[in-house]
C-alpha positions as CSV (number, residue, x, y, z in Angstrom):
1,X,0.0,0.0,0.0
2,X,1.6,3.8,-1.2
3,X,1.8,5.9,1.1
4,X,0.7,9.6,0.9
5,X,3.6,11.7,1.1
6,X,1.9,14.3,2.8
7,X,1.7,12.4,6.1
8,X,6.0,11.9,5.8
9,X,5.9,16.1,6.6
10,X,3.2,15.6,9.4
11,X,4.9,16.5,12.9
12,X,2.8,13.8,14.6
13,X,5.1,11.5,12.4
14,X,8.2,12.3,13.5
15,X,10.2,10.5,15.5
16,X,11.7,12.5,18.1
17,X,14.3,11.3,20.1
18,X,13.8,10.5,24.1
19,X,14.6,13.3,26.6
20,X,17.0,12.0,29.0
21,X,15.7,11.9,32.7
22,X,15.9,15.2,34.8
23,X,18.8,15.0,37.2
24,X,18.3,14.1,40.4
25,X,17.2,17.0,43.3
26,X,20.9,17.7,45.5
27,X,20.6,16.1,49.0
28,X,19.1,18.4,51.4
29,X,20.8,19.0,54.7
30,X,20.1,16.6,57.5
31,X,18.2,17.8,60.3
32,X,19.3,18.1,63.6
33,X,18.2,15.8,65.8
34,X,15.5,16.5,68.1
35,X,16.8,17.5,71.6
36,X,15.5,15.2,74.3
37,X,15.6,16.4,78.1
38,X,14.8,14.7,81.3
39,X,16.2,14.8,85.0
40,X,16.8,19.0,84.5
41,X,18.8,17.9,81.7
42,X,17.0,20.1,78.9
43,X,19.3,22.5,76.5
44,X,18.7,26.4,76.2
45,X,20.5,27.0,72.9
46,X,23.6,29.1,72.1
47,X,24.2,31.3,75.6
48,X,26.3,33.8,73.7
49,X,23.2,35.0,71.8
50,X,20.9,35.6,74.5
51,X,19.8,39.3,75.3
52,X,22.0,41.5,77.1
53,X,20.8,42.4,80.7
54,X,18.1,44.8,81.2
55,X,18.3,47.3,83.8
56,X,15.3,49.6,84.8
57,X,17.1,50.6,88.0
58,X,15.1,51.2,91.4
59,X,13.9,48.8,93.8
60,X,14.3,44.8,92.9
61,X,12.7,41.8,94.7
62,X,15.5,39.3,95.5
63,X,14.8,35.8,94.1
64,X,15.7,31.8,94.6
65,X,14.9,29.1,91.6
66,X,14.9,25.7,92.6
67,X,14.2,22.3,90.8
68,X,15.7,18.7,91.4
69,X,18.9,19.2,90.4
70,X,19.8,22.8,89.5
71,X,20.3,21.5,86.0
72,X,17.5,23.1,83.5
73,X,14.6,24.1,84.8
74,X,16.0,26.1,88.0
75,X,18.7,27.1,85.8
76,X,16.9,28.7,82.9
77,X,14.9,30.7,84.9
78,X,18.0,31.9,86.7
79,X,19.6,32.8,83.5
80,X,16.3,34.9,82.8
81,X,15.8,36.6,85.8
82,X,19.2,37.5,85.6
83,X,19.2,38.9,82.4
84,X,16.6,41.0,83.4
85,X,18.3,42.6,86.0
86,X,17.1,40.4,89.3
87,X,19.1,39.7,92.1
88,X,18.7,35.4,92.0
89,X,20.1,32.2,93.2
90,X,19.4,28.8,92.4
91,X,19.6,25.3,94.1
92,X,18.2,21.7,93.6
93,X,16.7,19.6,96.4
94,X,17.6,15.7,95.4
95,X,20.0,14.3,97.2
96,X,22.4,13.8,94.2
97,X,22.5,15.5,90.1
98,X,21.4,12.8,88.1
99,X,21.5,13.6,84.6
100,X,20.5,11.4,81.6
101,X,23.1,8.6,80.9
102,X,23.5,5.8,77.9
103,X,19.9,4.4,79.5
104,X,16.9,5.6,81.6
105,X,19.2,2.8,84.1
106,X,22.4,4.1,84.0
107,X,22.2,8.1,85.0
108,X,25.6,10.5,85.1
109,X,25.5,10.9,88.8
110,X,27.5,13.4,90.3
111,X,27.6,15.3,94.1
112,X,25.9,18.5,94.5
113,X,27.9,21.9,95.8
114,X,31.3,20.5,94.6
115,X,31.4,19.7,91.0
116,X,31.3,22.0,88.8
117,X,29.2,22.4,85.2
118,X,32.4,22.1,83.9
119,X,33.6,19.0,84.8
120,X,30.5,17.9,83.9
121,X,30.7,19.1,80.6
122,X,34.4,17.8,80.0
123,X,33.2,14.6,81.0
124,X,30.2,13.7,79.1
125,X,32.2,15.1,76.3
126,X,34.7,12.6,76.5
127,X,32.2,9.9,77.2
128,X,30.5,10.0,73.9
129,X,30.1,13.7,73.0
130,X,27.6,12.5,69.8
131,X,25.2,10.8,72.2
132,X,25.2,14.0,74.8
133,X,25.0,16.8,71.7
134,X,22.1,15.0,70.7
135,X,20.0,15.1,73.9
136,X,20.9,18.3,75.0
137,X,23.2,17.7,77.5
138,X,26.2,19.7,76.3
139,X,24.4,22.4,75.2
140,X,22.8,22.7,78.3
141,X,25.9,23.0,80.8
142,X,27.6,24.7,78.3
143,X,24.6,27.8,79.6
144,X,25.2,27.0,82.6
145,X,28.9,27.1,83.1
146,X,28.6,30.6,81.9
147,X,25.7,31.3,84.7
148,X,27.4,30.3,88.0
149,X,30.2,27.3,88.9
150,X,27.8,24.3,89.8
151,X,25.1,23.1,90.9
152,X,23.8,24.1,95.1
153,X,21.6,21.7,96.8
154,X,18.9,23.6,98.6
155,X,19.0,21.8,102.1
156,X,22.9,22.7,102.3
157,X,22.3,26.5,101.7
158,X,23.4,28.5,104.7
159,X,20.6,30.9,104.7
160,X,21.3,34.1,106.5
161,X,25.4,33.4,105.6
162,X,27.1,36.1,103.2
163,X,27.6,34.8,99.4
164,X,31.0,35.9,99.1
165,X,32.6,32.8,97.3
166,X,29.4,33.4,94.4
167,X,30.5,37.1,93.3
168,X,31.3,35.8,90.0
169,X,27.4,34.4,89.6
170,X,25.1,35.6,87.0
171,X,22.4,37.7,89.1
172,X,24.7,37.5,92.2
173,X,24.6,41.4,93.0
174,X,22.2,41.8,95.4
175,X,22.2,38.3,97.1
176,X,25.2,38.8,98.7
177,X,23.6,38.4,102.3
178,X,22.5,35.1,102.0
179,X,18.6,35.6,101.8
180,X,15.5,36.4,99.3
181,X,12.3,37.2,99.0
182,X,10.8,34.9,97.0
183,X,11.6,31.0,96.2
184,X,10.2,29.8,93.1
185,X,10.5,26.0,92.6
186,X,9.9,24.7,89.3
187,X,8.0,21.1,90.5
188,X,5.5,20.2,93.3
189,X,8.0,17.6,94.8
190,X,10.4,20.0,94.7
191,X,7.9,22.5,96.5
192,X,7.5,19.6,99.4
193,X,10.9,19.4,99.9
194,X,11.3,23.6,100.3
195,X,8.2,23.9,103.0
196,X,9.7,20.9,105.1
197,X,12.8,22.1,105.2
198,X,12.0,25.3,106.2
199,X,9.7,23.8,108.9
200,X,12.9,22.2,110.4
201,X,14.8,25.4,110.0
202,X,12.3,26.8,112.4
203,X,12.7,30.2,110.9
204,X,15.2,31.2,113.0
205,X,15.9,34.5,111.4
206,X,12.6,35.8,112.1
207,X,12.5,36.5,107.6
208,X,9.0,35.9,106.0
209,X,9.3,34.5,102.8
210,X,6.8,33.6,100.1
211,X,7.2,29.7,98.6
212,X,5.9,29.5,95.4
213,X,5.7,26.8,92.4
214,X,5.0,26.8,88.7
215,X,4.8,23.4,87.5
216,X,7.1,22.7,84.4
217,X,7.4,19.4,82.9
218,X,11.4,19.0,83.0
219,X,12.3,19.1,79.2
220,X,14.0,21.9,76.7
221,X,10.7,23.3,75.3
222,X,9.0,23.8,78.6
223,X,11.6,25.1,80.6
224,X,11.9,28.1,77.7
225,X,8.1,28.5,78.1
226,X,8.5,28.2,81.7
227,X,11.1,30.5,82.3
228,X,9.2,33.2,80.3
229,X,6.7,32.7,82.7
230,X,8.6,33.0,85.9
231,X,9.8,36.0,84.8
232,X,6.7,37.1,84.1
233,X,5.2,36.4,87.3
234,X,8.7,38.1,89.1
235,X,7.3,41.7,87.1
236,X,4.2,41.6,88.2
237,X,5.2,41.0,92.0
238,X,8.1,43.2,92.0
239,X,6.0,46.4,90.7
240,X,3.7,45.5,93.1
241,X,6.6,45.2,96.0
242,X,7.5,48.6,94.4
243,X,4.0,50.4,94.8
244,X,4.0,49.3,98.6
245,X,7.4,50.0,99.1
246,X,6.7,54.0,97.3
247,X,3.9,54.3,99.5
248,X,5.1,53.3,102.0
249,X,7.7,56.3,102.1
250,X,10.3,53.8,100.6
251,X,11.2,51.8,104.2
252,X,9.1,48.9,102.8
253,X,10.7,45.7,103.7
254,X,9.2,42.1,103.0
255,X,7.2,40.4,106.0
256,X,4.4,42.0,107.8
257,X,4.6,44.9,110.3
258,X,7.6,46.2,108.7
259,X,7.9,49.3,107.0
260,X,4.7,51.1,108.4
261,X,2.7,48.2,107.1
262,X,3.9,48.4,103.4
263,X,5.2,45.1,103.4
264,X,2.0,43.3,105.4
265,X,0.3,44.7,102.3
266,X,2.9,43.5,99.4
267,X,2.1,40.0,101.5
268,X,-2.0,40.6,101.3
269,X,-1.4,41.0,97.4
270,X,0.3,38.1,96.3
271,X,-2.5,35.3,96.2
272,X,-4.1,38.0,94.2
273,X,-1.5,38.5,91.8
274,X,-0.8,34.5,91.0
275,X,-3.9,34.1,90.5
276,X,-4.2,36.9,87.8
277,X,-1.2,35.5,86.5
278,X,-2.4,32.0,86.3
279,X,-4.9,33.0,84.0
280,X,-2.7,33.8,81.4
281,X,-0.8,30.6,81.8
282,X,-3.0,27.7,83.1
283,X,-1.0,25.0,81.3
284,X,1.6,26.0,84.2
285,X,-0.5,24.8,87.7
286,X,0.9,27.1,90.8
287,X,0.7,26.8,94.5
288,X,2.0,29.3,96.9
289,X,2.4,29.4,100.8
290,X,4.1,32.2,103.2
291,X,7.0,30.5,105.6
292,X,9.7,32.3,107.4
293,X,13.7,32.3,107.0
């Protein structure tokens, strides 16, 4: 059969040859693995690009964080209430640090009061530096190296005893004599463990303080949210410690029947002023409770 050699001109015809395949997309970057926390042992990111310190001058309330074991969630809220100017300390209340180890079974265990963030940082480093990077651990102490020496356990502090040895403390100015105003712990157990031991103390110095705790679940990504919220909560009780204190002629003083009564009613205000401040952050249960020093 002939073929019409009109249809040899027909583009439809043609034979064209194959495209070759596209090239393949370049491999994208892997992503950093997740951070895991646990036992305070949460990171806080790069330390060196956290804001400078604040400082609106005039009065400040003095302030203790506390969690298990001074690790992350006591820690980042010292770091941020030190940024902003605060006079703070911070302590844990178990009877060792643990911090996460190779298994939930085998924790990095070390002494509170006498070993330092750094040691603890050389340490795990050595041990397997991948496996501590990944979970947080490294990047953690590597804050809090830069905030004070190492972690204090609460039931040792001296209260009442100058600070002198802790000059050198990020938000140390100011708690030089040994006592605060307000505690803030960071866990209810950790809040038990506070009003006992204060119990025992039997409030020898005569000091009213006010105990109060913000329940944060102990990993990176709460503690940030958490320590956002303690600071929070430390601005709306200072300006109120402030108002008393103004109207008060400026002798106010923390405990009641000091200061012509300004501090009896900084005392009479705080329920009030958790509880406005719980509303904006119910995810973060609070308790609070006046004990003595």
């Amino acid at each position: 059969m002939a073929t019409d050699p009109r249809l040899a001109r027909d583009p439809r015809r043609i034979n064209t040859p194959a495209q070759p395949p596209p090239p393949p997309p370049p491999f994208a970057a892997i992503p950093q693995q997740k951070q895991l926390g646990g036992y305070d042992g949460g990171p806080d990111g790069d330390f060196s690009q956290q804001q400078r310190p604040r400082d609106e001058g005039g009065f400040k309330l003095k302030f203790c964080t506390v969690c298990a074991s001074n690790q992350n969630r006591s820690m980042e809220a010292h770091l941020r209430l030190s940024l902003a100017s605060y006079p703070v300390i911070s302590f844990g209340t178990g009877s060792l640090v643990r911090l996460p180890g190779p298994s939930i079974s085998q924790p990095n265990v070390y002494p509170f009061n006498s070993t330092s963030y750094d040691t603890m940082y050389t340490e795990l480093n050595g041990k397997d530096p991948r496996l501590y990077r990944a979970n947080g651990l490294l990047t953690m102490l590597e804050r809090n190296r830069q905030v004070k020496f190492g972690p204090e356990r609460w039931q040792d502090w001296a209260i009442g005893k100058p600070r002198l040895d802790h000059r050198d403390d990020q938000g140390s100015a100011g708690v030089e004599g040994g006592v605060v105003d307000v505690v803030i712990t960071c866990e209810e157990r950790c809040w038990d463990a506070v009003m006992e031991n204060l119990v025992e103390r039997e409030g020898k110095l005569n000091r009213p303080v006010h105990v109060i705790n913000v329940d944060i679940k102990d990993n990176h990504e709460e503690a940030l949210v958490g320590g956002k919220a303690i600071l929070e909560l430390a601005d709306m009780l200072n300006a109120a410690a402030r108002e008393e204190r103004d109207r008060s002629g400026g002798e106010w003083r923390n405990g009641a029947g000091s200061g012509g009564g300004g501090g009896s009613s900084f005392d009479d205000r705080v329920p009030d002023i958790i509880a406005e401040w719980q509303e904006k952050w119910p995810s973060l249960p609070a308790l609070w409770s006046l004990a003595w020093f």
